[in-house]
Steps between C-alpha positions, in 0.01 A plus 500: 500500500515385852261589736585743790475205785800294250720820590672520811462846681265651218174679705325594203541640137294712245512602177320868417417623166511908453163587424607817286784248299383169430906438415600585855507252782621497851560155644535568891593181777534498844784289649589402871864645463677606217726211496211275409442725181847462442478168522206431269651735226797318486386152554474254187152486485440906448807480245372260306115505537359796624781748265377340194127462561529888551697573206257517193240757737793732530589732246734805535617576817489298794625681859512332851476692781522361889403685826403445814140499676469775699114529557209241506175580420204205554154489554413285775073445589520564835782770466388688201804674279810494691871673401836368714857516465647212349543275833238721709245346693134649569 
């Protein structure tokens, strides 16, 4: 799978386990616009690499939900825990 610097306008991505389900997973990215995600999932490469890596660790349902960022929470040293609006500045 390509690595998040081979992806234009990708900013990071996880993938989270549910500790209480074992069979649950949330797979979370953050993109500089949406058109970049729209990009990716409809480029060649997701198509036809990424969709079928994925498909034998997904079983039963699969939903895909999109939203927008709306608050950012970091820990900076010399800032401690911070919370903005998406696009605030400190």
């Amino acid at each position: 799978m390509a690595k998040g610097a081979e992806v234009d306008g990708i900013r990071g991505r996880w993938l989270v386990q549910d500790d209480d389900d074992p069979e649950t997973c949330y797979a979370v990215s953050l993109w500089d616009s949406g058109e970049a995600m729209w990009g990716y999932e409809q480029s060649a490469f997701y198509i036809q690499e990424v969709l079928p890596a994925l498909t034998p660790y997904v079983v039963g349902e699969f939903t895909t939900t999109f939203g927008e960022m709306r608050v950012i929470q970091a820990w900076e040293d010399e800032l401690g825990p911070y919370a903005l609006p998406y696009g605030g500045e400190l």
